[in-house]
C-alpha positions as CSV (number, residue, x, y, z in Angstrom):
1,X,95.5,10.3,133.9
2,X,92.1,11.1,133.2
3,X,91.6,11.3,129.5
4,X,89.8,13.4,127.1
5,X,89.7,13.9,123.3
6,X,88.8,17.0,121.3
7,X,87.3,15.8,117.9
8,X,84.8,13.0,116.7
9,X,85.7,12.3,113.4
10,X,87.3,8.5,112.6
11,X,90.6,9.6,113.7
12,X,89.2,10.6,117.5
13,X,86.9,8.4,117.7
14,X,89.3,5.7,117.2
15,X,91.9,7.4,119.7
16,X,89.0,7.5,122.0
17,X,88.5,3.6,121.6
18,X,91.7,2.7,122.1
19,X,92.1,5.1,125.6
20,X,88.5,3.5,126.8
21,X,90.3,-0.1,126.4
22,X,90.9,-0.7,129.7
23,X,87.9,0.5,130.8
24,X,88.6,4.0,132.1
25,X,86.0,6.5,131.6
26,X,87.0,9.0,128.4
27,X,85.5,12.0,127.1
28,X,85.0,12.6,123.5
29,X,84.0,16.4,122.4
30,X,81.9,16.1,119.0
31,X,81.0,19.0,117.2
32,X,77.4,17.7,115.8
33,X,74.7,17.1,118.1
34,X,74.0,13.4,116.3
35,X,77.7,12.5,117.3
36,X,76.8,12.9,120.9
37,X,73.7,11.6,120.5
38,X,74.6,8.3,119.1
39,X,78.0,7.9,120.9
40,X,76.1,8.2,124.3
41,X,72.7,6.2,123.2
42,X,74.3,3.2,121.2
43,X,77.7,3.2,121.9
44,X,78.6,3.9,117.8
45,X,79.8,7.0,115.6
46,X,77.7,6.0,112.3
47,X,78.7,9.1,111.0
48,X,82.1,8.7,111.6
49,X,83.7,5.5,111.7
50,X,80.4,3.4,110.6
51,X,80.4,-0.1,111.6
52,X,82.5,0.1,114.4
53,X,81.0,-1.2,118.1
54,X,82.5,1.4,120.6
55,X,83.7,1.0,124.3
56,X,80.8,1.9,126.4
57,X,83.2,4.0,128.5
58,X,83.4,6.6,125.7
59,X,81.1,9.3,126.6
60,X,80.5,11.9,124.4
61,X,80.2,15.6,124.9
62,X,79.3,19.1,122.9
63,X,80.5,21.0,125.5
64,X,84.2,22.0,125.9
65,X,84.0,23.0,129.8
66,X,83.0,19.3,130.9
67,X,86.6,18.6,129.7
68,X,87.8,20.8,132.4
69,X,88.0,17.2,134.7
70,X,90.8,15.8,132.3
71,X,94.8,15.8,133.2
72,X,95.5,15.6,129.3
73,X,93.7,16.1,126.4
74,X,93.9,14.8,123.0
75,X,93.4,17.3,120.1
76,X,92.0,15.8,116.9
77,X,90.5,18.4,115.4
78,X,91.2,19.0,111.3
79,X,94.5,21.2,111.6
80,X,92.6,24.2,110.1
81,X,90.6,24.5,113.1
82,X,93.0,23.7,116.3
83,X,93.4,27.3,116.9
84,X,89.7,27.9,117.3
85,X,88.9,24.7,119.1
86,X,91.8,25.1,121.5
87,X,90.5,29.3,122.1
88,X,87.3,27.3,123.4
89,X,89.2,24.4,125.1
90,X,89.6,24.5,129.3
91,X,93.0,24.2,130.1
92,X,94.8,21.4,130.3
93,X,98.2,19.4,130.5
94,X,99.7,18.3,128.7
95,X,98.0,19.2,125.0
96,X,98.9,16.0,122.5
97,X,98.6,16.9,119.1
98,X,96.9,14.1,116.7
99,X,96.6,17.1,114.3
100,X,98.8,16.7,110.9
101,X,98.9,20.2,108.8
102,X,100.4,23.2,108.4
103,X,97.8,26.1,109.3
104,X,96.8,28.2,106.1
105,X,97.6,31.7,106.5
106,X,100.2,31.5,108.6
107,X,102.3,28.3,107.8
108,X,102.8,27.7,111.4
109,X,103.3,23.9,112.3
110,X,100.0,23.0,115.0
111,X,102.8,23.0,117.9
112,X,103.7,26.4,116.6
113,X,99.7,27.2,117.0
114,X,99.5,26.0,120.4
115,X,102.9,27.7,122.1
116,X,100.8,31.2,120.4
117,X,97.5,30.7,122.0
118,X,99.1,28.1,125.0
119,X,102.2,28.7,125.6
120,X,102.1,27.2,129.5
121,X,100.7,24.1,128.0
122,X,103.5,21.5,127.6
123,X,103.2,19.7,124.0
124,X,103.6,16.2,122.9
125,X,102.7,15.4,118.9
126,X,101.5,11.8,117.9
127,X,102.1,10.7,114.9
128,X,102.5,7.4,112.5
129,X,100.6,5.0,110.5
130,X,97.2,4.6,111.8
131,X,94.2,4.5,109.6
132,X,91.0,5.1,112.1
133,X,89.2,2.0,110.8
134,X,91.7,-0.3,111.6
135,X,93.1,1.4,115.2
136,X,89.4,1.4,116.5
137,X,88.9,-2.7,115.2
138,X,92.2,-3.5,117.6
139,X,94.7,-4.0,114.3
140,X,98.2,-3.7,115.5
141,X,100.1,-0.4,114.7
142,X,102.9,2.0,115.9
143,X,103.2,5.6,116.4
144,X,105.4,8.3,117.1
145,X,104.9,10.0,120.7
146,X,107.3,12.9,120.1
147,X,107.8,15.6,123.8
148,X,110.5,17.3,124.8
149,X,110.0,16.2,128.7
150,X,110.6,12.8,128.9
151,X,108.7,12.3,131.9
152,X,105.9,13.4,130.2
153,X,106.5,11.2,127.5
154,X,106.5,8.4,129.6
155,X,103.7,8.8,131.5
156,X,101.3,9.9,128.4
157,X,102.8,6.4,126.8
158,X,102.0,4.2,130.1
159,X,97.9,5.9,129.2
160,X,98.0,5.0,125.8
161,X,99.9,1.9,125.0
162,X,97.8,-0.9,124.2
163,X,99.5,-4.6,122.9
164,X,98.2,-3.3,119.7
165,X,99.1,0.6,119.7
166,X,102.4,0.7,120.7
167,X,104.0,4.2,121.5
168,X,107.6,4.7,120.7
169,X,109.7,7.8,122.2
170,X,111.0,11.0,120.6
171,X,111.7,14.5,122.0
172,X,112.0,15.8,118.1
173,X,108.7,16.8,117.9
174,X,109.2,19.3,115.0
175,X,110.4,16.4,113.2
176,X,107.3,14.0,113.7
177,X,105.2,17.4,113.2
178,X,106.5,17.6,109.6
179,X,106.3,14.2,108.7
180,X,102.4,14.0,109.3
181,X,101.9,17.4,107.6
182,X,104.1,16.8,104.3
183,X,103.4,13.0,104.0
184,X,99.5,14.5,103.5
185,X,100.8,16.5,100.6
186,X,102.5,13.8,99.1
187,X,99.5,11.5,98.9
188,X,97.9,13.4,96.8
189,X,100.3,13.6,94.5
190,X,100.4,9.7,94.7
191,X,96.4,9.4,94.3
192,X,97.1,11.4,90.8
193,X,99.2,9.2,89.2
194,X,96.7,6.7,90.2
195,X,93.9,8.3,88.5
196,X,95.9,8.9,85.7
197,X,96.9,5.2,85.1
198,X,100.7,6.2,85.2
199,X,101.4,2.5,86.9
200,X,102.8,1.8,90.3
201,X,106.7,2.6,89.1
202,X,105.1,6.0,89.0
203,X,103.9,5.6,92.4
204,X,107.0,3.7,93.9
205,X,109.1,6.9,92.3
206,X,106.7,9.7,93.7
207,X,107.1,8.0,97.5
208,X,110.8,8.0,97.2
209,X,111.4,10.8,95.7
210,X,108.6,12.8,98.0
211,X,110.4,11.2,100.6
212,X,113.8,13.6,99.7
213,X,111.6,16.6,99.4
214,X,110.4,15.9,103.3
215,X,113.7,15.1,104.1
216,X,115.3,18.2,102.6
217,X,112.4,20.5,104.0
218,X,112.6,18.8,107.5
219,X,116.4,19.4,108.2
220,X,116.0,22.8,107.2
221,X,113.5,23.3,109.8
222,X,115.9,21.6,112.3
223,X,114.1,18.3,112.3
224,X,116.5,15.3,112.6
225,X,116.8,12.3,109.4
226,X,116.0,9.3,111.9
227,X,112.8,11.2,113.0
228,X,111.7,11.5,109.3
229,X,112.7,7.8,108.3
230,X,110.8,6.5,111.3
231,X,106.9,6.3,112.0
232,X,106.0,9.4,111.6
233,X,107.7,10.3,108.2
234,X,108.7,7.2,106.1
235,X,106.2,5.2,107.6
236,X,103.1,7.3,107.4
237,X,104.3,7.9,104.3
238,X,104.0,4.9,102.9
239,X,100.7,4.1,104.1
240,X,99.2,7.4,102.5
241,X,100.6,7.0,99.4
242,X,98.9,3.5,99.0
243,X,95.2,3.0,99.3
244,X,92.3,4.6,98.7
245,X,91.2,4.4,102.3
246,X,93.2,7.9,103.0
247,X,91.4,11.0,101.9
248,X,94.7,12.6,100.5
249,X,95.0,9.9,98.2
250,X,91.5,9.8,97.1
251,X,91.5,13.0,96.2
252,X,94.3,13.0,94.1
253,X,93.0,9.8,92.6
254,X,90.0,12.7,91.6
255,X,92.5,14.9,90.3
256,X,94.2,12.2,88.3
257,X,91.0,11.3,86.1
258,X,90.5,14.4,85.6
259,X,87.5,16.1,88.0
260,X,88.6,19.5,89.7
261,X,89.6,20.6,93.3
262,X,86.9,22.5,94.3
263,X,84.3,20.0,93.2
264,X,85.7,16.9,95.0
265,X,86.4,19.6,98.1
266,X,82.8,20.3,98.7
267,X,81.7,17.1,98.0
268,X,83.4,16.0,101.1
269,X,82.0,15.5,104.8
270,X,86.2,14.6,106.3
271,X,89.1,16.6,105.4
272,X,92.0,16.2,103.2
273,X,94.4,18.3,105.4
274,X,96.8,18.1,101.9
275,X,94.4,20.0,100.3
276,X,95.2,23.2,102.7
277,X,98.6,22.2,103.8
278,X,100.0,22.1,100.1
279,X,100.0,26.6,100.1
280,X,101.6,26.7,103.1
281,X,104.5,24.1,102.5
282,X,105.1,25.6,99.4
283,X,106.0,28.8,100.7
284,X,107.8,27.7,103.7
285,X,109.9,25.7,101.1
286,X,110.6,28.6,99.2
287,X,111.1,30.9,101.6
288,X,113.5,28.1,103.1
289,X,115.1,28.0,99.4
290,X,114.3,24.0,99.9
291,X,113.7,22.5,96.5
292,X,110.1,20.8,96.4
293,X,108.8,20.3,93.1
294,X,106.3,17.0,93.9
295,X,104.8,19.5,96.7
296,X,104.7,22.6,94.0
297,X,103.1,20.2,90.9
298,X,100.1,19.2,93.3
299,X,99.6,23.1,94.1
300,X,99.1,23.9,90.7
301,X,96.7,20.7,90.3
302,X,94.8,22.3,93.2
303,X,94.6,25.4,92.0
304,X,94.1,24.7,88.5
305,X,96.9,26.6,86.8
306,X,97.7,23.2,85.3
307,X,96.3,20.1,84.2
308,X,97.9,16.7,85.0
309,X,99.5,16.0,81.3
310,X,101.4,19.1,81.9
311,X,102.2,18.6,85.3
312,X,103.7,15.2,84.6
313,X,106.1,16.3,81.7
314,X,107.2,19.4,83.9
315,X,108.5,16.9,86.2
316,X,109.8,14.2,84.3
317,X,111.6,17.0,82.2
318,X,113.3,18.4,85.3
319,X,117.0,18.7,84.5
320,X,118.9,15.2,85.4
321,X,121.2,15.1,88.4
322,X,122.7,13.4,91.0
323,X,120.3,11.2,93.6
């Protein structure tokens, strides 16, 4: 299968790096001109994933329609913008989503996003604990590879397992959707009790019970409990919630000593997909009358309708009750 990646931040990149391992020719689709540029000339995405030799079989591309040659396409844009990339996007099959979010505005899942604007496209989510610095050096990891047609599962896995990326099977692919989007959420929440010193019990506390909130949001959406204690929930989870390395729990770390939202925002060249995920989860919750109160404190630290003192005591005054 002739691969092809939509997206040239870290994330692609390093998807792109890890397709090109075996030599096969991949295309990369890069927004900036520079990307290409530098992707093509020296074989590196300085912008991106600095300090990172890449395959010489990655080439890069700013336009969509030369991706018209690939049998499957890997879609790594920030979640915000999969709808408009995809409207621009030849079509292909099958579409696997490296997107974690909840779209703004609609609080549609990116799955959802695609079967609007694709719906002949068959869909396969990937999903698990996979910083882009350490996927692109060869580090071993595993993912989620969550489809509903199992022989399209198998043969996207045979095109992407490396002996260091290893694929695992699931046809829930709401459920690996969710984890990715909530666990984004969730590190931010973690990043604040960072910044605000509040010690890693504090942390170790937010992570379990953040893990509950996903859980409780993800069977209501039909997802299934072994989906979200695997790779792509408890898994991903705990790697977000615990270095500074992801964005989510950077920016929390901001909120935590006290900067504000919109400042660390713009002074940002990658995305925290919490950041823009948080609205939307919050209202699906409510409107799923799922209890999420980790996911409703970092709203109001976004927004700024609270500061973090007050935030903390609201939650650790919540009324006691059973685990």
């Amino acid at each position: 299968m002739k691969a092809g990646v939509i997206g040239a931040g870290a994330w692609g990149t390093a998807l792109a790096q890890v397709l090109a391992a075996d030599g096969q020719e991949v295309l990369l689709w890069a927004l900036e001109d520079e990307v290409v540029a530098a992707i093509n000339a020296i074989h590196a995405n300085p912008l991106y994933l600095p300090g990172t030799p890449l395959h010489s079989s990655i080439r890069a591309t700013f336009a969509m329609t030369d991706l018209a040659v690939c049998d499957m396409l890997l879609v790594v844009t920030p979640a915000q913008h999969l709808r408009s990339a995809l409207a621009q996007a030849p079509a292909a099959t099958p579409l696997i989503l490296c997107s974690k979010g909840i779209e703004a505005g609609t609080g549609l899942l990116m799955s959802e996003v695609v079967a609007q604007i694709r719906p002949d496209a068959p869909i396969a989510v990937l999903s698990g604990p996979t910083f882009a610095h350490e996927v692109a050096a060869g580090l071993p990891t595993a993912v989620t590879l969550a489809c509903d047609d199992a022989d399209i599962a198998r043969a996207i896995a045979a095109r992407i397992a490396r002996p260091a990326f290893r694929p695992y099977l699931s046809d829930d692919v709401i459920g690996a959707e969710i984890g990715g989007a909530v666990k984004n959420v969730l590190a931010i929440a973690c990043g604040v009790a960072d910044g605000a010193g509040l010690g890693l019990n504090a942390r170790a506390s937010l992570i379990s019970r953040g893990f509950a909130e996903m859980t409780r949001f993800g069977l209501a959406r039909g997802a299934r409990a072994e989906t979200l204690g695997g790779l792509s929930g408890l898994g991903d989870l705990v790697l977000t919630c615990s270095s500074t390395n992801s964005r989510n729990f950077s920016l929390g770390k901001g909120l935590g000593e006290g900067q504000s939202a919109s400042v660390l925002l713009a002074n940002r060249r990658t995305v925290a997909e919490g950041a823009f995920t948080a609205p939307g989860l919050r209202d699906a919750a409510r409107a799923a009358g799922v209890e999420m109160p980790v996911v409703e404190a970092v709203c109001a630290l976004l927004d700024g309708s609270a500061p973090v003192a007050q935030v903390v005591e609201a939650l650790l005054a919540r009324p006691l009750r059973p685990e």
